[in-house]
C-alpha positions in Angstrom: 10.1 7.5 26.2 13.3 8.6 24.4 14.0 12.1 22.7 13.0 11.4 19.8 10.0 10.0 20.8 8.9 12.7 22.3 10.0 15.1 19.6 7.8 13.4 17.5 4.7 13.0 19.8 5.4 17.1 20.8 5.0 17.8 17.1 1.3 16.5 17.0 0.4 17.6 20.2 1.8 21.1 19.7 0.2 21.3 16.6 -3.4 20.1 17.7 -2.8 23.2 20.6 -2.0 25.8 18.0 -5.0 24.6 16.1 -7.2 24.5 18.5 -6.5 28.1 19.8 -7.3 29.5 16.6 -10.3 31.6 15.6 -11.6 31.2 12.3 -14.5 33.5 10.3 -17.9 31.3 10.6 -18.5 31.9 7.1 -15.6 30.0 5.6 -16.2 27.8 3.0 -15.9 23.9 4.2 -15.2 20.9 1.2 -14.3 18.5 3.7 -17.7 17.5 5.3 -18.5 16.8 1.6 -15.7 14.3 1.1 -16.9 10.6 0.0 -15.1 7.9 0.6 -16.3 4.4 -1.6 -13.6 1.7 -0.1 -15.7 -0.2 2.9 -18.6 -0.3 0.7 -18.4 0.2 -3.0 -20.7 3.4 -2.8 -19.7 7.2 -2.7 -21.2 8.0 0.9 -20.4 10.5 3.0 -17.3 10.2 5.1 -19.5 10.8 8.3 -22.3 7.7 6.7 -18.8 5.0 6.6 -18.0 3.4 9.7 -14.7 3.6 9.5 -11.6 5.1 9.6 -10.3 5.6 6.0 -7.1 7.1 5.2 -7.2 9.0 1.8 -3.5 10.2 0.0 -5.4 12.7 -2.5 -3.6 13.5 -5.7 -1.9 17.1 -3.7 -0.1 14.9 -1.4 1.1 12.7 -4.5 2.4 15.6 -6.1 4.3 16.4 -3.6 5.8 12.9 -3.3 7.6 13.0 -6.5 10.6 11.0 -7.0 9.4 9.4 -3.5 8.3 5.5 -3.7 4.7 4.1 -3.2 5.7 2.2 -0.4 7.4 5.7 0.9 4.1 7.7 0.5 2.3 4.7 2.3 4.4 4.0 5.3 3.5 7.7 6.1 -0.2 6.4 6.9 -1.5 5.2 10.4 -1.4 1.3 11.2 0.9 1.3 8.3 4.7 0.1 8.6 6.6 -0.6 5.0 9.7 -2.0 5.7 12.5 -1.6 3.6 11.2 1.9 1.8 14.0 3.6 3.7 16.5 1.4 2.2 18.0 1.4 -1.4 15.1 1.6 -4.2 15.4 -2.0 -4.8 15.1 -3.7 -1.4 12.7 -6.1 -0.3 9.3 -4.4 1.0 7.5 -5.7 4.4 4.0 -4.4 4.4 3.3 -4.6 8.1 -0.4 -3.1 8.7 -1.6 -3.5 12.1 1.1 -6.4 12.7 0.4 -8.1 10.5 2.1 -9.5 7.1 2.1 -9.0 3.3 -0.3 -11.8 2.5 -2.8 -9.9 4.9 -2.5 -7.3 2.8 -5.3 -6.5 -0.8 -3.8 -4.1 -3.5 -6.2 -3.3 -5.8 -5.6 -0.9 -8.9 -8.4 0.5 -10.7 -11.3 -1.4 -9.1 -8.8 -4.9 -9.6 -7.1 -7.0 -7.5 -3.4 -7.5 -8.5 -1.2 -10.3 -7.1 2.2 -13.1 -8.2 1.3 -16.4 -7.4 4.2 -17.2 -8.0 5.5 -15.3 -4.8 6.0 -17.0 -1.3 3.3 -15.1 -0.3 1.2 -14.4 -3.4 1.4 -10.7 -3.0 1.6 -7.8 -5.1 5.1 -6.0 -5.2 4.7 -2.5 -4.6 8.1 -1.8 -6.3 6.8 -2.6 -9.7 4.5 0.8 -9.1 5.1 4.6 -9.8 4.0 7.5 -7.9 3.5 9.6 -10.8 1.1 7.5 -12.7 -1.5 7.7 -9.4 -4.3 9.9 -9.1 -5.0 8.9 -5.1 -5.4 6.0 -3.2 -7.9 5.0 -0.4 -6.6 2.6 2.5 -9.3 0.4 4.5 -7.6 -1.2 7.6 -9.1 -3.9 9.5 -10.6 -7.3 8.0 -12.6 -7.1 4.0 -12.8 -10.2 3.1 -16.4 -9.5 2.6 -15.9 -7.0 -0.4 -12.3 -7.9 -1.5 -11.7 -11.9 -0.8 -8.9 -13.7 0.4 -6.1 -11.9 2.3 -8.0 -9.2 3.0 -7.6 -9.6 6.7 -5.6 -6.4 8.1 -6.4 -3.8 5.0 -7.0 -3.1 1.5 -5.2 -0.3 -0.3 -7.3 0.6 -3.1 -4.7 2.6 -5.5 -6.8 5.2 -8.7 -4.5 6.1 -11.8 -4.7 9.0 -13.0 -7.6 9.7 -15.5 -7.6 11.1 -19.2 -8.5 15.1 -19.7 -11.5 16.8 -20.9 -9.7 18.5 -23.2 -9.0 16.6 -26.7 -5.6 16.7 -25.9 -3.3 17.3 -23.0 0.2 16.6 -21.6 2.0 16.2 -18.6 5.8 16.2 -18.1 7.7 15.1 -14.9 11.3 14.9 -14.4 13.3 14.9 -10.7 17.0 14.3 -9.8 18.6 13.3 -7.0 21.2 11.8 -4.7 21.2 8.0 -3.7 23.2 8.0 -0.4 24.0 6.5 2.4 24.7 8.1 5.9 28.8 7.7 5.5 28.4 8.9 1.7 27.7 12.4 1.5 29.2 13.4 -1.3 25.9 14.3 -2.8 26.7 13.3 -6.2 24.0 12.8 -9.3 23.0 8.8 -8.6 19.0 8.6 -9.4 16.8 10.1 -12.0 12.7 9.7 -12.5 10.6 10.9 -15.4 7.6 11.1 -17.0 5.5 11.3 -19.6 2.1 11.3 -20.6 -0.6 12.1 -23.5 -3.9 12.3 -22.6 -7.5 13.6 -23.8 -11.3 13.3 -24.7 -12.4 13.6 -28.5 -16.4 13.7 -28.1 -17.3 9.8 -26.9 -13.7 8.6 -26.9 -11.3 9.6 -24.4 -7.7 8.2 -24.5 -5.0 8.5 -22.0 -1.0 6.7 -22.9 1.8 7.5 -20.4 5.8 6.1 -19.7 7.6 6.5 -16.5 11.3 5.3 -16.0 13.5 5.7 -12.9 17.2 5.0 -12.6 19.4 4.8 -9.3 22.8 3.8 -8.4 25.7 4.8 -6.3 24.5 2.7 -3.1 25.3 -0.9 -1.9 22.2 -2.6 -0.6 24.6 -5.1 1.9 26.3 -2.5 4.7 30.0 -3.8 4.1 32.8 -1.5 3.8 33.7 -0.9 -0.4 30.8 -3.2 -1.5 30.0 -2.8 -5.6 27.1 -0.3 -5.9 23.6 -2.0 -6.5 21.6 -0.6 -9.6 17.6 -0.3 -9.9 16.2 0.7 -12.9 12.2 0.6 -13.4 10.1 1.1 -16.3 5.9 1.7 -16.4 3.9 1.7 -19.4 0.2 2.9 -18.8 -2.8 2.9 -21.7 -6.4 3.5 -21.6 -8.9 3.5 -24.3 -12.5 4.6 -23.3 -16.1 5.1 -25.0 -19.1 7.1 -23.0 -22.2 5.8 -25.4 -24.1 8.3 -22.7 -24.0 9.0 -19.1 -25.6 5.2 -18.5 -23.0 3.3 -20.7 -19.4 3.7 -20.9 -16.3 1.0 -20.9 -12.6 1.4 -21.1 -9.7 -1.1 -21.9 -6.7 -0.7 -20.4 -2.9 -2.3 -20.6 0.1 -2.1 -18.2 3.6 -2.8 -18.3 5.6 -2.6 -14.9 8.7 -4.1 -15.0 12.3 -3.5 -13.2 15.8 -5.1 -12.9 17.5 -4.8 -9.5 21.2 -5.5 -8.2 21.3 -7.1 -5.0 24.1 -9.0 -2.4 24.5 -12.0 -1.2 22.9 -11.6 2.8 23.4 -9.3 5.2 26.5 -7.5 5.5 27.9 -9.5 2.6 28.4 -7.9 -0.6 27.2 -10.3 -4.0 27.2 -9.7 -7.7 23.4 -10.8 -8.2 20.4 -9.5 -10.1 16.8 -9.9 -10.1 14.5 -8.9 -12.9 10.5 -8.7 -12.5 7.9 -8.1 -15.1 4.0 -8.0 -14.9 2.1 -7.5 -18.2 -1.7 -6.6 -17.3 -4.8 -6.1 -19.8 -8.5 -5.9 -18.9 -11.4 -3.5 -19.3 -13.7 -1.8 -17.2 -17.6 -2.1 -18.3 -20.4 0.6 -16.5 -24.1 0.5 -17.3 -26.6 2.7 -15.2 -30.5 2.5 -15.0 -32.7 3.9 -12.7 -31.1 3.7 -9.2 -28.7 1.3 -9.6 -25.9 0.6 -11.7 -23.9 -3.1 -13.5 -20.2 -3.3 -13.2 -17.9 -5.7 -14.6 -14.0 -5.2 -14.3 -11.5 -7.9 -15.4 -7.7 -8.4 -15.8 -4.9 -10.5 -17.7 -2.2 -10.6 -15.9 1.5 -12.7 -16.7 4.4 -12.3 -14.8 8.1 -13.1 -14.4 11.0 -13.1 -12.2 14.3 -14.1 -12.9 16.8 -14.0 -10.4 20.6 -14.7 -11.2 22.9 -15.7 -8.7 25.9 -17.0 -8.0 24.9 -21.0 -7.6 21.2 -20.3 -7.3 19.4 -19.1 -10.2 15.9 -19.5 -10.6 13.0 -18.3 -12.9 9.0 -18.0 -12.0 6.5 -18.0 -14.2 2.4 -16.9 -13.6 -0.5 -16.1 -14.5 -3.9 -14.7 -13.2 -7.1 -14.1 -14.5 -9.8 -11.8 -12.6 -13.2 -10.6 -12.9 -15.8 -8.7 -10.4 -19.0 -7.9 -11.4 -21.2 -6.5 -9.2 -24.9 -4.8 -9.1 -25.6 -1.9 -7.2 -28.6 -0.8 -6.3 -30.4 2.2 -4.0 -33.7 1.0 -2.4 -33.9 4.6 -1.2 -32.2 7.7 0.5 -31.2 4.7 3.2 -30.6 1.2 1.9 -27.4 0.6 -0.7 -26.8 -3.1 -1.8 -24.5 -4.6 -3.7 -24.2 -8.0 -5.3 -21.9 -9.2 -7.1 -19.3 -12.6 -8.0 -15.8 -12.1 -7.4 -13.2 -14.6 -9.0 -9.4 -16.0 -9.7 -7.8 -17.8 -11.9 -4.1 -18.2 -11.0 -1.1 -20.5 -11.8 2.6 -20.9 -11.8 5.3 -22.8 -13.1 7.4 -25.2 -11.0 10.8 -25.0 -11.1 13.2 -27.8 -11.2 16.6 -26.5 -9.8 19.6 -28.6 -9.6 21.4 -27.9 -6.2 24.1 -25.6 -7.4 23.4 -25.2 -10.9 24.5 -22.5 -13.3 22.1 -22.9 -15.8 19.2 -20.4 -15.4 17.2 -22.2 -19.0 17.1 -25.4 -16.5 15.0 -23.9 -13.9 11.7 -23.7 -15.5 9.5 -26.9 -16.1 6.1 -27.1 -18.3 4.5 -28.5 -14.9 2.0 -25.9 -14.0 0.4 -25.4 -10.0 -2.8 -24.3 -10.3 -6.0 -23.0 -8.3 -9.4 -21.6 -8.8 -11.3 -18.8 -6.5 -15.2 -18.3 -7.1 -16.4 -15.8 -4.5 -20.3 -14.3 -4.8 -20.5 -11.9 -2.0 -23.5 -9.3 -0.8 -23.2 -6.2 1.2 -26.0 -3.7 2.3 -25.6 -0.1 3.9 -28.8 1.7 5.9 -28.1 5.5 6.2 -30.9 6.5 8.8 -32.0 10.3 9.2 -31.3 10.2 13.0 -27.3 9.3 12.6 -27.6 5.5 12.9 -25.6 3.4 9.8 -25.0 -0.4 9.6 -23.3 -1.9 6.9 -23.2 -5.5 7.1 -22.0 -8.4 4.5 -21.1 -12.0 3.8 -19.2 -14.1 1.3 -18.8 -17.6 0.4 -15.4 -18.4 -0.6 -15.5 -21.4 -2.9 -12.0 -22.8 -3.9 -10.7 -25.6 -6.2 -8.1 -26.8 -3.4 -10.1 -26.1 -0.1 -14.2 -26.5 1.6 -16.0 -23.8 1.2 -15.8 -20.9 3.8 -18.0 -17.8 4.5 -17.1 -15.2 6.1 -19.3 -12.2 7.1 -19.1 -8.1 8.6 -21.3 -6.2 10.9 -20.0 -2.7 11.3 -22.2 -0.2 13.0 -21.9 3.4 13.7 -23.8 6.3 15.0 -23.0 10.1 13.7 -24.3 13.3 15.5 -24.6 16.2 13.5 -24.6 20.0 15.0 -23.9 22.4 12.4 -21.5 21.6 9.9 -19.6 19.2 12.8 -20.0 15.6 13.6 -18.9 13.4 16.2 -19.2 9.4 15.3 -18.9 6.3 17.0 -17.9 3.1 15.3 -17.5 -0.4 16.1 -17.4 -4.1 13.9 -16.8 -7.5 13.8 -15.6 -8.6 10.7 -13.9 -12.1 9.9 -11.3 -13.2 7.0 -10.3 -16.3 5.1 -6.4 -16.0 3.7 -5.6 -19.0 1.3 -2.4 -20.6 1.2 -0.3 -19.1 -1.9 0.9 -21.2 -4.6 3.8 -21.4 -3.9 3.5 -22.1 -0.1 1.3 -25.2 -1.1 3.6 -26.6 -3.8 6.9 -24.6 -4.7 9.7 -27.5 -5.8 12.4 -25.0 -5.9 13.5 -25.4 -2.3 10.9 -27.6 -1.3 9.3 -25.2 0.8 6.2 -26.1 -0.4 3.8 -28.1 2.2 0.6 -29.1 0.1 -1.5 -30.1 3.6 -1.3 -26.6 5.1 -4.7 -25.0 6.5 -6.2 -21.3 5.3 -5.7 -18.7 8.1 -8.9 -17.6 9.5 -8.9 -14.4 11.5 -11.4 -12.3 13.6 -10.9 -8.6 13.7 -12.7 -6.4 16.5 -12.9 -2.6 15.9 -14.3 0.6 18.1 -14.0 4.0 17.8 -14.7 7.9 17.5 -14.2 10.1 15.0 -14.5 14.3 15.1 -15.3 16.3 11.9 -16.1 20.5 12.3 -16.4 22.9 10.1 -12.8 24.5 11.3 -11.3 22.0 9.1 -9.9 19.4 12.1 -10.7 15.9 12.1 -9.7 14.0 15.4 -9.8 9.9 15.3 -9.1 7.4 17.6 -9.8 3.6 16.5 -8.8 0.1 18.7 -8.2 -2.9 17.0 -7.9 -6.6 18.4 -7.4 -9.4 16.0 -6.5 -13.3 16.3 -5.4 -15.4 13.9 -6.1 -19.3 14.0 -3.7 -21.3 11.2 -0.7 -18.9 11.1 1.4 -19.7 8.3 4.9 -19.8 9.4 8.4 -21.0 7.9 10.5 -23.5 9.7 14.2 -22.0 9.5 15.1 -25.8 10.2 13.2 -27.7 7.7 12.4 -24.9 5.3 8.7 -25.5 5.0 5.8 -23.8 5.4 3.7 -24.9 8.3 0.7 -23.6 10.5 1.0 -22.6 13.7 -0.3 -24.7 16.4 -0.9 -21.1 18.8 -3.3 -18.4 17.9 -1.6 -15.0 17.1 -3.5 -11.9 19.2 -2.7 -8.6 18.2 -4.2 -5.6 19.2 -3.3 -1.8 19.4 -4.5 2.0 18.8 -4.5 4.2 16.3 -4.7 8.1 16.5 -4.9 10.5 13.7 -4.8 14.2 13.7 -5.6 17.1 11.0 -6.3 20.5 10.7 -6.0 23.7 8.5 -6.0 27.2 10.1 -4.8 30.6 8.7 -7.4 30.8 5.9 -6.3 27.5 5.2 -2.4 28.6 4.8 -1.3 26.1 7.5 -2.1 22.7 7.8 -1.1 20.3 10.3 -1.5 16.3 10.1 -0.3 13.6 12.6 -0.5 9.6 13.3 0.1 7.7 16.4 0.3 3.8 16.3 0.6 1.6 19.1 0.4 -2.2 18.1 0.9 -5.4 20.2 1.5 -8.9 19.2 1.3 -11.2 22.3 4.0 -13.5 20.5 7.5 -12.2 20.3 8.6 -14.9 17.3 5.7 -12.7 15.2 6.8 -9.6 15.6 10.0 -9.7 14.0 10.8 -6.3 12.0 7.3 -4.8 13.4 7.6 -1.3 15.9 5.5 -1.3 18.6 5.0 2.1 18.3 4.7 4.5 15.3 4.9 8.5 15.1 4.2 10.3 11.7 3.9 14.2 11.8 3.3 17.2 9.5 3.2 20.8 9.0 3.0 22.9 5.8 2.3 26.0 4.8 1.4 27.7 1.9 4.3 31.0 2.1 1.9 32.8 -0.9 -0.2 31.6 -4.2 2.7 30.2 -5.8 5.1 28.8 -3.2 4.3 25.5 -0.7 6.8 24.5 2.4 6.8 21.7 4.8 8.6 19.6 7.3 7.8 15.8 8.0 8.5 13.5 10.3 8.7 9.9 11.2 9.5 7.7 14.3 9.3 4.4 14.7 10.3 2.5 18.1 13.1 -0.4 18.2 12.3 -4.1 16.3 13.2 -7.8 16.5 15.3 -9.1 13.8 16.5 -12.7 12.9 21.2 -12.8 12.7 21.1 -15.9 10.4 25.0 -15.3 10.2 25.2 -16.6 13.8 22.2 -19.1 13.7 22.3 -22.2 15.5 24.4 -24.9 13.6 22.1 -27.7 13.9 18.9 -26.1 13.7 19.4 -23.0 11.6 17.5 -20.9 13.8 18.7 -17.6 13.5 19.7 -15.4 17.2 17.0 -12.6 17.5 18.5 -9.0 17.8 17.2 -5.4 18.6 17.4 -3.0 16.4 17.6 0.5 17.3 14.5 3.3 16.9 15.2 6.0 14.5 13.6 9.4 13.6 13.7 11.0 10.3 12.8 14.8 9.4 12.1 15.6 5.7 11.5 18.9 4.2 10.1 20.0 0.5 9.1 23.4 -1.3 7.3 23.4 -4.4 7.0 27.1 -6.7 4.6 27.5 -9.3 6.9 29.7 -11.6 4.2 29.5 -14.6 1.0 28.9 -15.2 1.6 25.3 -16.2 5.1 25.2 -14.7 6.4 24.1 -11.4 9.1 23.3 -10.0 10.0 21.4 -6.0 13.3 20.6 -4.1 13.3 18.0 -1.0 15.5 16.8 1.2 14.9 13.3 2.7 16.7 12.2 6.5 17.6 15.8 7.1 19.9 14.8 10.6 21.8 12.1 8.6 20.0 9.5 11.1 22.1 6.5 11.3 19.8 3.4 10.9 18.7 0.4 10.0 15.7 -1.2 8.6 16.7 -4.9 8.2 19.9 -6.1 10.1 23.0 -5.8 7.6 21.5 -3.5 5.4 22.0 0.3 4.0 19.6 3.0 4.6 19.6 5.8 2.3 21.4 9.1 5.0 20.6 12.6 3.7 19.3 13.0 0.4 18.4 15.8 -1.8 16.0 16.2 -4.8 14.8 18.6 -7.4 12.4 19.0 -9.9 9.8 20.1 -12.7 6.2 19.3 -13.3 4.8 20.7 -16.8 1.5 20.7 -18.4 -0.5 21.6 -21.3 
């Protein structure tokens, strides 16, 4: 284990000591044995009734991640590894959880799923998103496909906007500025700028809530060449809501998003390009809620078109999709122990095929009327029993009914046993849980590059969980979770023929998670740490994927007014593929190491009025030399400041 390793691992351990040493009055007040948690099974139950592991970002760690990135604030998570968010703002995102890929991956906003078909993998691109429009997000890890459908096979991050006041009317202004650098540029000059604004209220049964962000960076090539041209990212987020409350049984909402950005990028690795990519998704849906006597009807559905358009030098291209969405779902409370819900989850998606002309100039030529298409039709069932004694078993099926594929069920069993003393608990958890991961789109029949192969097979995986978790009333919560999971019909790309195909060998992955947190002092300190250790028994599948993954924290509140902390990440050496030096014959690229890296961030927030505060941060505090993808810049030492103002 190297020094940084072990600086990082000596932070969480040290910190767990301290903690534990400390003596705290018996009387203090406790919130978190009260926390609910809804993701693994639709209800708000008690985080010691859930049988598993769920990692919360509430909206105080938010706040203090202004300016940051989603994919920033999630990579900070256990299991979690977001490649790329270290990078320039623009750059290609990885979302690694648990080993595994971005199609494994669910986003859901607001109780919907989001995707692109029109993506290689039919995922959801977290750059399109905006910290400061999110109230908190929930991450499940493991296999849903029970509850959330296709792709849900390694977690499903479950992302809350921010809600409309009680007040008739309220406001909220946001503004930061900061430096976009890279290790060898430290000049810290004005390069990126993120703002905010936002109207919100409740006039008797009608509540209303309309916000803009925009962000703005420059002044940092994405290629690491010597005097490459700077590579721009500009973002802008639209956010509406329109609600009614009839009574406390009835209410509905309609909502409408715009998330769009245009980014400057290079031609490959280590080669500097004068290219641009430009992508749009327009969403509108509404959220319908009627209660009755122990239960409650929910329907939620979403519009959703989107665009990309990337010009380059000899390769443009233009995408076009669409995807419509619904979930409706019953819940219901037998009594203080059974919850059941059942519901019909479905998808409507399609994309445009292009038609580009090897080497063509002509972006208008890229786009045809032809139209892939496919259907998803999923009714699903899930049932929780809370006993008195500490037993709880939530268990679930679906059958996933598709227009291109047989029909496929998959199914959950996910025990757990809490004991109670006092206001502590200690739990034990285990499940068994399976998932079904449709081809995307475009893996089945993109014509752009003919990458598309029409007779590849779904992926099925089984994921196998156990674990403990500690709760007391001193505020610390202790977890430790396995996971083992095996994929059969891996979708992989052939750097030879440049089509998607399924693996003929199962892919086995398994690993730990730890996760550490505690407040002492009266609650002036807290203290919060992550270990991940993850193994993939084949080393072509674990390209850009650590093996082992440190996040630490410490802050303190120095009075009422005036917050402080240091953060800090590790992640072990990766696998990456040189394409620059691949094989001349086969185009398969040479695998490579890249290095491990640490990087310490600090931030301090003052509230200098009631309804006024204002932050600093500084990101990669050591200037750690690194890199994320082979050939790439990764932002050096940074600096931000900031306001947040309400009324």
């Amino acid at each position: 284990m190297n020094k940084k390793m072990f600086f990082g691992t000596a932070l969480v351990m040290l910190g767990s000591s301290f903690v534990f040493g400390q003596e705290i009055q018996i009387d203090e007040k406790v919130n978190e044995l009260d926390e609910v948690v809804i993701s693994d099974s639709k209800f708000n139950l008690k985080r010691e009734q859930s049988g598993k592991v769920i990692t919360k970002i509430t909206q105080e760690e938010l706040q203090r991640s202004q300016g940051q990135s989603v994919a920033t604030v999630l990579s900070r998570a256990s299991g979690m590894f977001i490649n790329g968010s270290g990078s320039t703002p623009g750059q290609d995102l990885g979302v690694y959880v648990r080993g595994g890929r971005n199609r494994q991956v669910v986003i859901r906003i607001d109780g919907v799923t989001v995707s692109d078909p029109s993506t290689s993998s039919g995922d959801f691109d977290l750059r399109l998103l905006s910290v400061n429009q999110i109230k908190e997000i929930e991450i499940l890890k493991g296999a849903s496909s029970t509850l959330y459908g296709s792709g849900a096979a390694t977690a499903v991050i479950n992302i809350t906007t921010k809600s409309e006041s009680k007040e008739k009317i309220a406001a909220n202004f946001q503004s930061s500025i900061g430096t976009n650098q890279s290790q060898d540029d430290q000049d810290y000059d004005i390069n990126e700028f993120v703002n905010l604004a936002s109207v919100n209220g409740t006039a008797g049964k009608v509540s209303y809530l309309a916000s803009v962000s925009n962000q703005f960076a420059d002044g940092l090539s994405a290629a690491e060449v010597k005097d490459a041209k700077e590579d721009a990212f500009s973002k802008f987020n639209v956010n509406a809501k329109l609600g009614y409350r009839y009574n406390d049984n009835f209410k509905f909402h309609f909502f409408g998003n715009l998330d769009q950005y245009k980014n400057d990028f290079d031609a490959g690795a280590a080669v500097d390009g004068d290219n641009t990519f430009d992508s749009q998704q327009l969403r509108a849906g509404s959220f319908w809620e009627v209660k009755y006597p122990n239960g409650s009807f929910t329907f939620t559905n979403s519009f959703a078109s989107l665009e990309r358009d990337f010009t380059q030098s000899g390769f443009p291209s233009k995408y076009k999709g669409k995807v419509h969405t619904f979930d409706g779902y019953n819940k219901y409370t037998i009594n203080s122990a059974f919850y059941t819900v059942v519901g019909v989850n479905a998808s409507f998606s399609d994309f445009n095929l292009s038609n580009i002309p090897f080497g063509s100039t002509r972006l208008e030529e890229t786009i045809s009327d032809e139209k892939a298409t496919f259907d998803i039709v999923d009714p699903y069932a899930n049932v929780v029993y809370t006993s008195n004694f500490g037993l709880n078993i939530n268990a679930g099926a679906r059958l996933n009914t598709h227009s291109v594929y047989d029909n496929q069920i998959v199914y959950s069993i996910n025990p757990s046993y809490t004991y109670t003393f006092g206001n502590n608990y200690i739990k034990g958890l285990a499940s068994y849980s399976t998932a079904y991961i449709t081809p995307s789109l475009f893996q089945l029949y993109d014509t752009a590059f003919n990458t598309g192969n029409p007779d590849l097979k779904p992926e099925e995986s089984t994921t196998i969980e156990g674990g403990v978790e500690f709760l007391n009333e001193k505020k610390t919560r202790v977890s430790v979770v396995y996971f083992n999971r095996k994929s059969e019909n891996f979708i992989a790309f052939n750097p030879t023929t440049f089509v998607n195909f399924n693996s003929p060998e199962d892919i086995k992955v398994d690993g730990v998670e730890v996760e550490v947190s505690t407040k002492v002092l009266e609650d002036k300190l807290s203290i919060s740490g992550n270990y991940t250790y993850t193994n993939i028994d084949k080393l072509k599948d674990n390209t850009r994927i650590p093996e082992q993954m440190v996040n630490a924290s410490v802050g303190y509140q120095l009075g009422k007014k005036t917050y402080t902390s240091l953060s800090y990440q590790y992640n072990t050496e990766r696998t990456d593929n040189d394409f620059a030096n691949a094989d001349p014959v086969t185009f398969a690229p040479v695998k490579v190491s890249l290095d491990g890296y640490g990087v310490l961030d600090f931030y301090i927030s003052h509230q200098l009025l009631e309804n006024l505060s204002v932050f600093a941060a500084m990101q990669n505090i050591t200037n750690e030399d690194y890199q994320e993808i082979l050939g790439f810049n990764t932002r050096g030492r940074n600096a931000r400041i900031g306001f947040n103002l309400k009324f």
